[in-house]
mmCIF file of the N, C-alpha and C atoms, coordinates in Angstrom:
data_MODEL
# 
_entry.id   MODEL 
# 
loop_
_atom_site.group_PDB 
_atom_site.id 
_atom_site.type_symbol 
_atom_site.label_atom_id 
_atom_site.label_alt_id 
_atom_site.label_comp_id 
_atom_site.label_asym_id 
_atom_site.label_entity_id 
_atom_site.label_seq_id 
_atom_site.pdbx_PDB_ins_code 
_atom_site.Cartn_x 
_atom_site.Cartn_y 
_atom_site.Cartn_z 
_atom_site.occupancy 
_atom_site.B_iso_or_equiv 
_atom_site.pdbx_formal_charge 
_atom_site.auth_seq_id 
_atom_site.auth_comp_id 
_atom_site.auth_asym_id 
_atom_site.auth_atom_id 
_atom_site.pdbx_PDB_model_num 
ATOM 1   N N  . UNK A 1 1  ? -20.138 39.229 5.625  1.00 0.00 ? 1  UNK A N  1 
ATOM 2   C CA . UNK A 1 1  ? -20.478 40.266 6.597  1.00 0.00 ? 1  UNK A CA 1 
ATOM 3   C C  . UNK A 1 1  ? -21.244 41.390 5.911  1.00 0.00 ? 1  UNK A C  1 
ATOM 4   N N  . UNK A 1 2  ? -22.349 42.110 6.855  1.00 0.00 ? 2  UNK A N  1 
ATOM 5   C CA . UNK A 1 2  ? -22.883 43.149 6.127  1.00 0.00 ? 2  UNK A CA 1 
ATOM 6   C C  . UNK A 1 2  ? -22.582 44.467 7.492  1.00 0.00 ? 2  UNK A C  1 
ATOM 7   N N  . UNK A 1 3  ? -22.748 45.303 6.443  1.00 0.00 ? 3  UNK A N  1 
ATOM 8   C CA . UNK A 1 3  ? -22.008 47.182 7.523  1.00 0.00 ? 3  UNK A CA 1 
ATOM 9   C C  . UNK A 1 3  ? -23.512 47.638 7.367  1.00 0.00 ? 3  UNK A C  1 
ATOM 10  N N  . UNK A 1 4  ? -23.737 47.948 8.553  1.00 0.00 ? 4  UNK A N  1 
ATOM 11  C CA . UNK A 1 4  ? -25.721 48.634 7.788  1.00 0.00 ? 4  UNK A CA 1 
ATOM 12  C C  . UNK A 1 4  ? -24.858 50.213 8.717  1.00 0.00 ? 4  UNK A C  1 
ATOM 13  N N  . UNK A 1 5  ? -24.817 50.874 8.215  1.00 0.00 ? 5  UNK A N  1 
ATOM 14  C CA . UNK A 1 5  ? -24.988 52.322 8.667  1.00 0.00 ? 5  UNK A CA 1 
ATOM 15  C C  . UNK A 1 5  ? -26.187 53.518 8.510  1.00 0.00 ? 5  UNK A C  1 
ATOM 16  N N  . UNK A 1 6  ? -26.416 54.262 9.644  1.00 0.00 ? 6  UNK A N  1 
ATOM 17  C CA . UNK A 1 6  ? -27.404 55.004 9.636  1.00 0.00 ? 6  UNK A CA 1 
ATOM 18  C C  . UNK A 1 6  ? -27.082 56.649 10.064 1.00 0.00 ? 6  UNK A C  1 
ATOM 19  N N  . UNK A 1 7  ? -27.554 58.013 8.989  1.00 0.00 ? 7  UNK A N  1 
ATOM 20  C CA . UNK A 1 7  ? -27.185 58.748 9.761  1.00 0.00 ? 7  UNK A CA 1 
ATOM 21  C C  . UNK A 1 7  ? -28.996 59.643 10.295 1.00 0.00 ? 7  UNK A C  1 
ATOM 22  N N  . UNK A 1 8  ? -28.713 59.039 11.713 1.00 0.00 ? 8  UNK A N  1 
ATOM 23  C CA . UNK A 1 8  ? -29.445 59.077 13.008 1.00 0.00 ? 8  UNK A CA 1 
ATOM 24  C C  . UNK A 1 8  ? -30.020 60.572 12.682 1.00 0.00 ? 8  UNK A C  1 
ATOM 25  N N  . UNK A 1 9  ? -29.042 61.829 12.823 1.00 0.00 ? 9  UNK A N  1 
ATOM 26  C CA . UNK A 1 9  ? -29.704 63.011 12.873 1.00 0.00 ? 9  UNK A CA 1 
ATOM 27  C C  . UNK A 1 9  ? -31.061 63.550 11.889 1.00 0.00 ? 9  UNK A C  1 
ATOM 28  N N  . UNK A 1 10 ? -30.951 62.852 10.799 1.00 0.00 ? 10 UNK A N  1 
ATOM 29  C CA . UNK A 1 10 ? -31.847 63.395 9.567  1.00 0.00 ? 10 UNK A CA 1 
ATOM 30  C C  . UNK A 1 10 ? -32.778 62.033 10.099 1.00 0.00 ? 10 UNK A C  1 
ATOM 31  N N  . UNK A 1 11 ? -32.834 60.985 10.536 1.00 0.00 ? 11 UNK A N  1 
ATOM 32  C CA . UNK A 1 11 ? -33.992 60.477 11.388 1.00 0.00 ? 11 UNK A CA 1 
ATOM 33  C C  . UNK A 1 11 ? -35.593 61.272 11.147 1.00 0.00 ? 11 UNK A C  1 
ATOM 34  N N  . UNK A 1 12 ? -36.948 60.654 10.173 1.00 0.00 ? 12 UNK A N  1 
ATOM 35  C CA . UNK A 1 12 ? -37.994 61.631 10.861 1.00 0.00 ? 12 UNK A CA 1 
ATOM 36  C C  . UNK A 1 12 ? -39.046 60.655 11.772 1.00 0.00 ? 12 UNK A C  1 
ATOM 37  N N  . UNK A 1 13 ? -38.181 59.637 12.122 1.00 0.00 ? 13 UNK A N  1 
ATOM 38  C CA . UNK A 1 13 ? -39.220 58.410 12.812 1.00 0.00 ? 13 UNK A CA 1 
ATOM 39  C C  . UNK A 1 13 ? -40.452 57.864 12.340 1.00 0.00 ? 13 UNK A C  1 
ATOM 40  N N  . UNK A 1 14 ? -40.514 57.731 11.318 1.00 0.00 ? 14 UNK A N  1 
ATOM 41  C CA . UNK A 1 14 ? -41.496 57.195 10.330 1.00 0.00 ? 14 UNK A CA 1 
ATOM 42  C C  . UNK A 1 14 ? -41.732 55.477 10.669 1.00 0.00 ? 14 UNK A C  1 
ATOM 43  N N  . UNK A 1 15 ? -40.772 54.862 11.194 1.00 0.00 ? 15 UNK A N  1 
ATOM 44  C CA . UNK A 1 15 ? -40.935 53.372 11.570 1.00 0.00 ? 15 UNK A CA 1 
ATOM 45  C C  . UNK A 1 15 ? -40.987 52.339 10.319 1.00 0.00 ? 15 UNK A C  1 
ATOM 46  N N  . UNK A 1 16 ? -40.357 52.863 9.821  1.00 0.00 ? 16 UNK A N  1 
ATOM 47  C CA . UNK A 1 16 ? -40.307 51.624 8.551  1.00 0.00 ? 16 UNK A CA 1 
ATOM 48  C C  . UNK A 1 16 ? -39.239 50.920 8.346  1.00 0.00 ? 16 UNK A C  1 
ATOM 49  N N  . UNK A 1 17 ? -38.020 51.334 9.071  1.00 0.00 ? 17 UNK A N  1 
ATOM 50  C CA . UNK A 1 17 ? -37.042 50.521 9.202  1.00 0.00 ? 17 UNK A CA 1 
ATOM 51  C C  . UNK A 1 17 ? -37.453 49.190 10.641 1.00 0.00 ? 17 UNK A C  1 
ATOM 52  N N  . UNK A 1 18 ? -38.112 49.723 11.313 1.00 0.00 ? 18 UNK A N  1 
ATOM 53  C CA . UNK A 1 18 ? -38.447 48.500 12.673 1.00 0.00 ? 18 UNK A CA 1 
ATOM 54  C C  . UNK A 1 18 ? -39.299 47.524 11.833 1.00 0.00 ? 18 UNK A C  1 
ATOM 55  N N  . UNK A 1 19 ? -40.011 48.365 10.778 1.00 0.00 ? 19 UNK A N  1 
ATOM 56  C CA . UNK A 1 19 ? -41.256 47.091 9.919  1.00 0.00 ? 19 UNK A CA 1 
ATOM 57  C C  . UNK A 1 19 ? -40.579 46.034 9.508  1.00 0.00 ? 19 UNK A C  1 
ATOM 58  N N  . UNK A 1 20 ? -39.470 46.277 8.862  1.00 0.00 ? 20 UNK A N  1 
ATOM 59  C CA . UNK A 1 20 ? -38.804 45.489 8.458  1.00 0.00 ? 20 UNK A CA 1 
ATOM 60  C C  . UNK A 1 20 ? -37.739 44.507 9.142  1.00 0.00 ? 20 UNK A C  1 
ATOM 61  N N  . UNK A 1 21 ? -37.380 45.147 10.527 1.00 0.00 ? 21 UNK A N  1 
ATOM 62  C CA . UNK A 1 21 ? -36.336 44.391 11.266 1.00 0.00 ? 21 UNK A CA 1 
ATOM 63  C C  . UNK A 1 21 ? -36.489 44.766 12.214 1.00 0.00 ? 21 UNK A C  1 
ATOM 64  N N  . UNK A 1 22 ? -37.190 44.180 12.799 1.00 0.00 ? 22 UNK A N  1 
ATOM 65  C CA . UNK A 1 22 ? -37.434 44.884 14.688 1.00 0.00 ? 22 UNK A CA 1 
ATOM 66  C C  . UNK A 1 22 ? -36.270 44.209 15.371 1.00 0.00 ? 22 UNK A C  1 
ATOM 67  N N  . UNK A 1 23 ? -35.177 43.359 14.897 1.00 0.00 ? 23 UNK A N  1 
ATOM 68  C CA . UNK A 1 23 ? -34.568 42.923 15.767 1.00 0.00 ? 23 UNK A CA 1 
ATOM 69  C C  . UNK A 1 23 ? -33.613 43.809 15.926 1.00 0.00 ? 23 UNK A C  1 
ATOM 70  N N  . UNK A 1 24 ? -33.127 44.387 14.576 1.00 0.00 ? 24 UNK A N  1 
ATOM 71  C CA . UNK A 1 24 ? -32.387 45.343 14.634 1.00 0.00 ? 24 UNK A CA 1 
ATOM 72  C C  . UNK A 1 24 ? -32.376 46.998 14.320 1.00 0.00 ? 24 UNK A C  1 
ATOM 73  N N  . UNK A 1 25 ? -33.804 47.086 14.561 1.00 0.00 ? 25 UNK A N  1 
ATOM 74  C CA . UNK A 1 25 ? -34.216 48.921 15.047 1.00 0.00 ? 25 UNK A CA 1 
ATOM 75  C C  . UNK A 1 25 ? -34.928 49.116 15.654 1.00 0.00 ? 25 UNK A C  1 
ATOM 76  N N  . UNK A 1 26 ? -35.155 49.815 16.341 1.00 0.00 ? 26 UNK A N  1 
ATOM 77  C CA . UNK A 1 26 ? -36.479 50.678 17.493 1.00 0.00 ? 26 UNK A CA 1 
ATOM 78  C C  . UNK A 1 26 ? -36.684 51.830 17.637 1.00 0.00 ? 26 UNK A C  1 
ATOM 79  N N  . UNK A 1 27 ? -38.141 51.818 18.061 1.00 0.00 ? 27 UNK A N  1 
ATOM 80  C CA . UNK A 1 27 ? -38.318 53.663 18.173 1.00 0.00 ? 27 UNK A CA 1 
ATOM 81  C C  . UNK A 1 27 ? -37.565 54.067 19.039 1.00 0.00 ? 27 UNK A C  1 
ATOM 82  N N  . UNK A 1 28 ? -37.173 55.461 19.504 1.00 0.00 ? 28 UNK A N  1 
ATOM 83  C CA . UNK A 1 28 ? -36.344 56.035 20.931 1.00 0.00 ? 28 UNK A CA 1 
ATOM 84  C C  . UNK A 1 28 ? -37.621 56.397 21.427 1.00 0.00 ? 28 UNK A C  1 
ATOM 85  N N  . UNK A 1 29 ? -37.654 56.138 23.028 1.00 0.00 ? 29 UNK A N  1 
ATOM 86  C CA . UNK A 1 29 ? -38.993 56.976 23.699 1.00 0.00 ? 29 UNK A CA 1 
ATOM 87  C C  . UNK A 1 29 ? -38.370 57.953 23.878 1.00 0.00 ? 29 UNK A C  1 
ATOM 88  N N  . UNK A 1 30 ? -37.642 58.727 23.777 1.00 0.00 ? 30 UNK A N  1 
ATOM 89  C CA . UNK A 1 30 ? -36.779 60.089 24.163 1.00 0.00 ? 30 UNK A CA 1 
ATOM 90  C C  . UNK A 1 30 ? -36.892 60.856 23.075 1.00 0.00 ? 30 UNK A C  1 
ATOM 91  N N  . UNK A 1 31 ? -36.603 60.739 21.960 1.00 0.00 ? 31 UNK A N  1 
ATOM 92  C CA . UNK A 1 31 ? -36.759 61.755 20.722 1.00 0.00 ? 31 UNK A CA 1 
ATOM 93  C C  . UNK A 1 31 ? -37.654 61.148 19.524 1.00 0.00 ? 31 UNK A C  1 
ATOM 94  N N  . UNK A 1 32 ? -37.652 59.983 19.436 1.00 0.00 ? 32 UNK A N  1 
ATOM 95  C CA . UNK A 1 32 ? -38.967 59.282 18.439 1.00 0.00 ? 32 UNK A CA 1 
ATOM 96  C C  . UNK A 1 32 ? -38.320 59.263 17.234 1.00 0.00 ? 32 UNK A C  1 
ATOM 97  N N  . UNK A 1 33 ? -36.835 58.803 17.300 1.00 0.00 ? 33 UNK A N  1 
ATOM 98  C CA . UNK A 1 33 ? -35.864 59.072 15.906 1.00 0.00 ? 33 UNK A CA 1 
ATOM 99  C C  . UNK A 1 33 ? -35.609 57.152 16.150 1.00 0.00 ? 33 UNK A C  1 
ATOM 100 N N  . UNK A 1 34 ? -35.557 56.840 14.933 1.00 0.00 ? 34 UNK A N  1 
ATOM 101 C CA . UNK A 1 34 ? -35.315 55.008 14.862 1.00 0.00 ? 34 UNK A CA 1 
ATOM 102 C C  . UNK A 1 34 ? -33.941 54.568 15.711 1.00 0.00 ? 34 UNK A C  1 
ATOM 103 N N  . UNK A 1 35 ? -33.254 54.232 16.130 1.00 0.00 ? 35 UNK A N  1 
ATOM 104 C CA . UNK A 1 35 ? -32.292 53.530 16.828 1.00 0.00 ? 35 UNK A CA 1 
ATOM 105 C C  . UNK A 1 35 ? -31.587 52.598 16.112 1.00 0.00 ? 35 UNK A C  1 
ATOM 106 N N  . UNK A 1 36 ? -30.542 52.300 15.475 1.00 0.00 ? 36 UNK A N  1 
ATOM 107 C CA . UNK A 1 36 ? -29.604 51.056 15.229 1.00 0.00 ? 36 UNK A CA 1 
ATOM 108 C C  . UNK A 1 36 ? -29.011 50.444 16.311 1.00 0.00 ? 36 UNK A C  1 
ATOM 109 N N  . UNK A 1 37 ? -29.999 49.099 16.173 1.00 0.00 ? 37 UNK A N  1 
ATOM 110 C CA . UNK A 1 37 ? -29.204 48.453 17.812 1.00 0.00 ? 37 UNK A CA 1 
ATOM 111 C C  . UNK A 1 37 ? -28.064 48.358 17.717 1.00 0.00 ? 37 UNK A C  1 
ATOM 112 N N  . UNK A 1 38 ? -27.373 47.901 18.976 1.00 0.00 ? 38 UNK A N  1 
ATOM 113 C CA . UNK A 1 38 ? -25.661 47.414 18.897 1.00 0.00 ? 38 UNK A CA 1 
ATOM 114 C C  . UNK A 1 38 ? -24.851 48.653 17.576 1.00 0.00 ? 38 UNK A C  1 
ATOM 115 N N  . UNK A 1 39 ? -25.037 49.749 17.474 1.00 0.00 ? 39 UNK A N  1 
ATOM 116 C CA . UNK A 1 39 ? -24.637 50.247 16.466 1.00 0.00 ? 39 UNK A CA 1 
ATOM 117 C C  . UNK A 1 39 ? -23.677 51.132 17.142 1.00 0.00 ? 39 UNK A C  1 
ATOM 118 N N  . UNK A 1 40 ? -22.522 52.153 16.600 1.00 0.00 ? 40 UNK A N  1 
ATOM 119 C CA . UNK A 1 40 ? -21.608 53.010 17.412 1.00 0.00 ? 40 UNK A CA 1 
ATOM 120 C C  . UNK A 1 40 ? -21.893 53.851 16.324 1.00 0.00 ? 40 UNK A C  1 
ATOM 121 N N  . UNK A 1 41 ? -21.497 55.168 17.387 1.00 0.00 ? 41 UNK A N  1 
ATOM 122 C CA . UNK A 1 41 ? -21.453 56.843 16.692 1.00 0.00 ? 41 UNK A CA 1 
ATOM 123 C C  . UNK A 1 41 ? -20.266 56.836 16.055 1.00 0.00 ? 41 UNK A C  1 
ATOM 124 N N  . UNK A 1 42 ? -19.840 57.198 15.056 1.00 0.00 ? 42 UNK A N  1 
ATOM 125 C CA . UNK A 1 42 ? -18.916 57.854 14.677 1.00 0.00 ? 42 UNK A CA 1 
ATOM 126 C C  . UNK A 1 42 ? -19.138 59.071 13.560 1.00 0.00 ? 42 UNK A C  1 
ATOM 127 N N  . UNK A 1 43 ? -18.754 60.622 14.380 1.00 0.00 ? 43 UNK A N  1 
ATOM 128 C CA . UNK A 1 43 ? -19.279 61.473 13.301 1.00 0.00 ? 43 UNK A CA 1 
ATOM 129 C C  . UNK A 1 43 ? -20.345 61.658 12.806 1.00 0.00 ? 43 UNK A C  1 
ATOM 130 N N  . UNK A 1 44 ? -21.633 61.169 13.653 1.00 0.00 ? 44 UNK A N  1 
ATOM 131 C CA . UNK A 1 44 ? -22.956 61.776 13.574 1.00 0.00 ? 44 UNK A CA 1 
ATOM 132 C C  . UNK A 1 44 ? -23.258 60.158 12.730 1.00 0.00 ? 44 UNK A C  1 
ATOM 133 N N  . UNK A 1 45 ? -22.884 59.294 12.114 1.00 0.00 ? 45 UNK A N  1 
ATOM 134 C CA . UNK A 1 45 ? -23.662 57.800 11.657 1.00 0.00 ? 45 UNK A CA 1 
ATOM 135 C C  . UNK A 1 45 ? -23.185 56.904 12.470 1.00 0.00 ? 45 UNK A C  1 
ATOM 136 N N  . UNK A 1 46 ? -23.848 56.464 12.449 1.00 0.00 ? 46 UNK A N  1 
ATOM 137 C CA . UNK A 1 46 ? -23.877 54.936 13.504 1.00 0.00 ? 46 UNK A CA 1 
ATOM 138 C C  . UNK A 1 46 ? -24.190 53.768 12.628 1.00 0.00 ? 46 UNK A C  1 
ATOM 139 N N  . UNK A 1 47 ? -22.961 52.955 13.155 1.00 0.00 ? 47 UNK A N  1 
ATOM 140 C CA . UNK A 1 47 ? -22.666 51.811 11.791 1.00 0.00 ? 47 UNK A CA 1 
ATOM 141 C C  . UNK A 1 47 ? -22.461 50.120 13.162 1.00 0.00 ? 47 UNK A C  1 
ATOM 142 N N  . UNK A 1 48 ? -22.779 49.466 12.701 1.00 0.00 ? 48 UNK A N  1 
ATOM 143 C CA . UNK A 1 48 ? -22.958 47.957 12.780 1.00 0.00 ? 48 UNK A CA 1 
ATOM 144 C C  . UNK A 1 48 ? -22.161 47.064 11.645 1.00 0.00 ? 48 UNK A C  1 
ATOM 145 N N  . UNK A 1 49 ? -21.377 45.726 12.123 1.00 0.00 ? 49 UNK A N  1 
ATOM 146 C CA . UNK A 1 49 ? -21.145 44.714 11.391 1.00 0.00 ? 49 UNK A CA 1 
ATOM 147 C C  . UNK A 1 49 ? -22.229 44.040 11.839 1.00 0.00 ? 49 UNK A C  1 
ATOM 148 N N  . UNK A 1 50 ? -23.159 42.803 10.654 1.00 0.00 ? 50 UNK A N  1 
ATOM 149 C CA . UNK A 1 50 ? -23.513 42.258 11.022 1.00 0.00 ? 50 UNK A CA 1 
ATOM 150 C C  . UNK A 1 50 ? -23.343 40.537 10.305 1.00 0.00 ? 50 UNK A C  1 
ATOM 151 N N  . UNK A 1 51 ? -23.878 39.550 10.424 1.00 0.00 ? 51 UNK A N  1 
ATOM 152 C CA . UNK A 1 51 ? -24.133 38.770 9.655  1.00 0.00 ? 51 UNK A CA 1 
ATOM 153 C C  . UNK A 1 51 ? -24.841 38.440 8.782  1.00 0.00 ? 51 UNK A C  1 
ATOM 154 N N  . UNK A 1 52 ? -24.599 37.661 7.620  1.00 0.00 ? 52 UNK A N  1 
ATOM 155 C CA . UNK A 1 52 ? -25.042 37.684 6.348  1.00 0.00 ? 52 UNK A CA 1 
ATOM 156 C C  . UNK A 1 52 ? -26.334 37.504 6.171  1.00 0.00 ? 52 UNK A C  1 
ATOM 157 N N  . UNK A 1 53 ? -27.255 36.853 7.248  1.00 0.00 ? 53 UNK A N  1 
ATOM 158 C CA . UNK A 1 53 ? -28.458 36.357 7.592  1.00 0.00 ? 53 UNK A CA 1 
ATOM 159 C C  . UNK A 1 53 ? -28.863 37.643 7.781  1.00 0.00 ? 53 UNK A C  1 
ATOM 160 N N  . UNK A 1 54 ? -28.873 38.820 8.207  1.00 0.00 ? 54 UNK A N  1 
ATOM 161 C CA . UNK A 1 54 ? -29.677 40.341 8.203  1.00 0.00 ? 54 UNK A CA 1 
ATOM 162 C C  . UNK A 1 54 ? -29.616 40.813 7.168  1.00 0.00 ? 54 UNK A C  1 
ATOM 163 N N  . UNK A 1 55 ? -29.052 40.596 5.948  1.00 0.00 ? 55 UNK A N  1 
ATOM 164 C CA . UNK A 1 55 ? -28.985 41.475 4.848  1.00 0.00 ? 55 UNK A CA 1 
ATOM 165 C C  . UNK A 1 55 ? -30.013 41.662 4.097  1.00 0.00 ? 55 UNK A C  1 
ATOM 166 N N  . UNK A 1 56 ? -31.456 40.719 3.714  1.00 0.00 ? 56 UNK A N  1 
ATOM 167 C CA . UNK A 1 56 ? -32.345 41.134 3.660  1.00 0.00 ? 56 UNK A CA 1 
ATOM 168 C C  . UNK A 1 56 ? -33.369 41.945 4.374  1.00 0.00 ? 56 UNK A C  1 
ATOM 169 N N  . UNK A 1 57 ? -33.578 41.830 5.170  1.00 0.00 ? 57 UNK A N  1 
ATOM 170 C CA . UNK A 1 57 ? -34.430 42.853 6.078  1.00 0.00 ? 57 UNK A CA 1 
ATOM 171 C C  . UNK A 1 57 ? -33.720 44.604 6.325  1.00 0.00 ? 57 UNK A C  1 
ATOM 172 N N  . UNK A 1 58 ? -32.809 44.217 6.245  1.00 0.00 ? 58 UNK A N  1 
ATOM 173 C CA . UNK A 1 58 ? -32.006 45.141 6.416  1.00 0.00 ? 58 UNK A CA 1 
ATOM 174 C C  . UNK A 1 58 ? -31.945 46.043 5.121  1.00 0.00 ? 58 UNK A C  1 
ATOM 175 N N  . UNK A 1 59 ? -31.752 45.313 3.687  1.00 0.00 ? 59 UNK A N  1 
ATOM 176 C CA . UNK A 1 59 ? -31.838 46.157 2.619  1.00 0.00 ? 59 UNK A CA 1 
ATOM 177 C C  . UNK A 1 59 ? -33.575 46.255 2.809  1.00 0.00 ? 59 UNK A C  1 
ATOM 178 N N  . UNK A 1 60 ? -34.056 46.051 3.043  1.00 0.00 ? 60 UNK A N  1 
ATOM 179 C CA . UNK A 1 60 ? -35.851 46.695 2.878  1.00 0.00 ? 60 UNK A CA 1 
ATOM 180 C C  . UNK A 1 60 ? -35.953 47.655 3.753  1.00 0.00 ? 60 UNK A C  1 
ATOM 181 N N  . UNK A 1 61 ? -35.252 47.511 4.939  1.00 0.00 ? 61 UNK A N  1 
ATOM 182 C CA . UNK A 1 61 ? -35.001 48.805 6.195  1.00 0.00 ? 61 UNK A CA 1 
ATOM 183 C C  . UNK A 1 61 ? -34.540 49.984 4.955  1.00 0.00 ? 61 UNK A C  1 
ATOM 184 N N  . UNK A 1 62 ? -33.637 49.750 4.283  1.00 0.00 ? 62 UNK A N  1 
ATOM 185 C CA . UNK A 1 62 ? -32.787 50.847 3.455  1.00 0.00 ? 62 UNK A CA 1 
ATOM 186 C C  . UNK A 1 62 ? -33.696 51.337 2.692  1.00 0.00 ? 62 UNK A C  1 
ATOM 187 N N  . UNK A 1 63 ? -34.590 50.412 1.551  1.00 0.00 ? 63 UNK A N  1 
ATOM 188 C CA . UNK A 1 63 ? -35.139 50.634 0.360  1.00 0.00 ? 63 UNK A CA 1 
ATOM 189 C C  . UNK A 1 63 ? -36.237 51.713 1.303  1.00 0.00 ? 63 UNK A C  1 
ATOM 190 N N  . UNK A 1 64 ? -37.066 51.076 2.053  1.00 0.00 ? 64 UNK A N  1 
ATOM 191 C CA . UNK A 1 64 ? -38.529 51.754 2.573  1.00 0.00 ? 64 UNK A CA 1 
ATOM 192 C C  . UNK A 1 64 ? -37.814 53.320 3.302  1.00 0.00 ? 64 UNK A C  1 
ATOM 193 N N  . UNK A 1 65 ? -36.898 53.425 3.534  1.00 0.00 ? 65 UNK A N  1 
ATOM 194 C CA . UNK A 1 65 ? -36.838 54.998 4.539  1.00 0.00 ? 65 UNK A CA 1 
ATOM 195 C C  . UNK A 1 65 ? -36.668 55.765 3.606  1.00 0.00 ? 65 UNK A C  1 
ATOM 196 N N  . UNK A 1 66 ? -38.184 56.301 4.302  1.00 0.00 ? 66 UNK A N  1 
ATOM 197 C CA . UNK A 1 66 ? -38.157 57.947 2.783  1.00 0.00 ? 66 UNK A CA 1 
ATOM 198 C C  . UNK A 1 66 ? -37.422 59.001 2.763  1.00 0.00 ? 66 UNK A C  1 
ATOM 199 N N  . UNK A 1 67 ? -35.711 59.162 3.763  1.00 0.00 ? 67 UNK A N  1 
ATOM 200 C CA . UNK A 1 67 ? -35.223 59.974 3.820  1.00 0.00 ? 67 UNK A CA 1 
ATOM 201 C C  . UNK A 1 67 ? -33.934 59.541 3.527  1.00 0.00 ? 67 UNK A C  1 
ATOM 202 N N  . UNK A 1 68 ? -33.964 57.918 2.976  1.00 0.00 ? 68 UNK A N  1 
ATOM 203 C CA . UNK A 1 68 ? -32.623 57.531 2.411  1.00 0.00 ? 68 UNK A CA 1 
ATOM 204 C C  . UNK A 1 68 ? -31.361 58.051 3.228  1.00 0.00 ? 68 UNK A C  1 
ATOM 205 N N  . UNK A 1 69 ? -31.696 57.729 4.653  1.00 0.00 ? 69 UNK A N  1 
ATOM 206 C CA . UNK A 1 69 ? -30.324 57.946 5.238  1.00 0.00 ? 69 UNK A CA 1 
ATOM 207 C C  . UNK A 1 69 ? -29.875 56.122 6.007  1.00 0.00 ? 69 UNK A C  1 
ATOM 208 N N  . UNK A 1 70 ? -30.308 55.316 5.668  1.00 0.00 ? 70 UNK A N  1 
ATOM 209 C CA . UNK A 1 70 ? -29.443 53.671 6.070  1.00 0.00 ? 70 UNK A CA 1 
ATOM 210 C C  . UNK A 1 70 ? -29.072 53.072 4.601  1.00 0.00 ? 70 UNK A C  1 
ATOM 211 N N  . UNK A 1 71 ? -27.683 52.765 4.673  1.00 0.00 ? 71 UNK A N  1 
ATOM 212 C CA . UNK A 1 71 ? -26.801 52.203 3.811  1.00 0.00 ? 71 UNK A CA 1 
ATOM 213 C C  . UNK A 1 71 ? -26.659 50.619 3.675  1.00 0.00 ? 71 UNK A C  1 
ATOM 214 N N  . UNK A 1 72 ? -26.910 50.301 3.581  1.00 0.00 ? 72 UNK A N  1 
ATOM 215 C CA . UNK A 1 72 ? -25.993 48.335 3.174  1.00 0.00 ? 72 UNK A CA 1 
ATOM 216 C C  . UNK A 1 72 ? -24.997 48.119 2.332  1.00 0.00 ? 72 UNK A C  1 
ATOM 217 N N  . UNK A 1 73 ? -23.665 47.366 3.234  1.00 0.00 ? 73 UNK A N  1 
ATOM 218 C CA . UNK A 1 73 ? -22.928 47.060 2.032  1.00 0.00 ? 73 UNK A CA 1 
ATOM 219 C C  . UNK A 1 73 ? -22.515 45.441 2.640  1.00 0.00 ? 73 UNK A C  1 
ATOM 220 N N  . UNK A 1 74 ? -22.561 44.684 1.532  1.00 0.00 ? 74 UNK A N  1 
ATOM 221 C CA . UNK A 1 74 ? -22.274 43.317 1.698  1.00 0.00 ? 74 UNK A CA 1 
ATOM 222 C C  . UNK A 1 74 ? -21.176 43.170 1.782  1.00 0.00 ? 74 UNK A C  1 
ATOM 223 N N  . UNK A 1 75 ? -19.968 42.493 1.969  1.00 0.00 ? 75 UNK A N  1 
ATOM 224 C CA . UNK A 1 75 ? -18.424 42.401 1.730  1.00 0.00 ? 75 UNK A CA 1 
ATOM 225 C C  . UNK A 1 75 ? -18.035 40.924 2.226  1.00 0.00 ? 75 UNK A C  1 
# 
């Protein structure tokens, strides 16, 4: 299983996390901050389990955001 967490507020919508995984991010047409699909709030980050098959795209979602706010942890 992989946990991808994101904290949403520091968001500057740069789109480099969708480059990498459009299945699992999108722009918001409402504020233009990236989106973690299927993801829940807790305490301002929004975190996802996913399967082991996203963990690459997902760490390049992490590596490319120039504000280093999405996490990966494998387990």
């Amino acid at each position: 299983m992989v946990r991808i967490t994101q904290l949403r507020a520091k968001c500057i919508g740069c789109n480099a996390c969708v480059e990498a995984d459009k299945y699992r991010w999108r722009i918001s047409k409402k504020d233009g901050k990236c989106t973690l699909i299927g993801g829940k709030e807790k305490k301002g980050w929004f975190s996802i389990l996913v399967d082991d098959h996203e963990y690459d795209s997902n760490l390049l979602a992490s590596q490319h955001c120039p504000v280093n706010i999405i996490k990966i942890e494998k387990f």
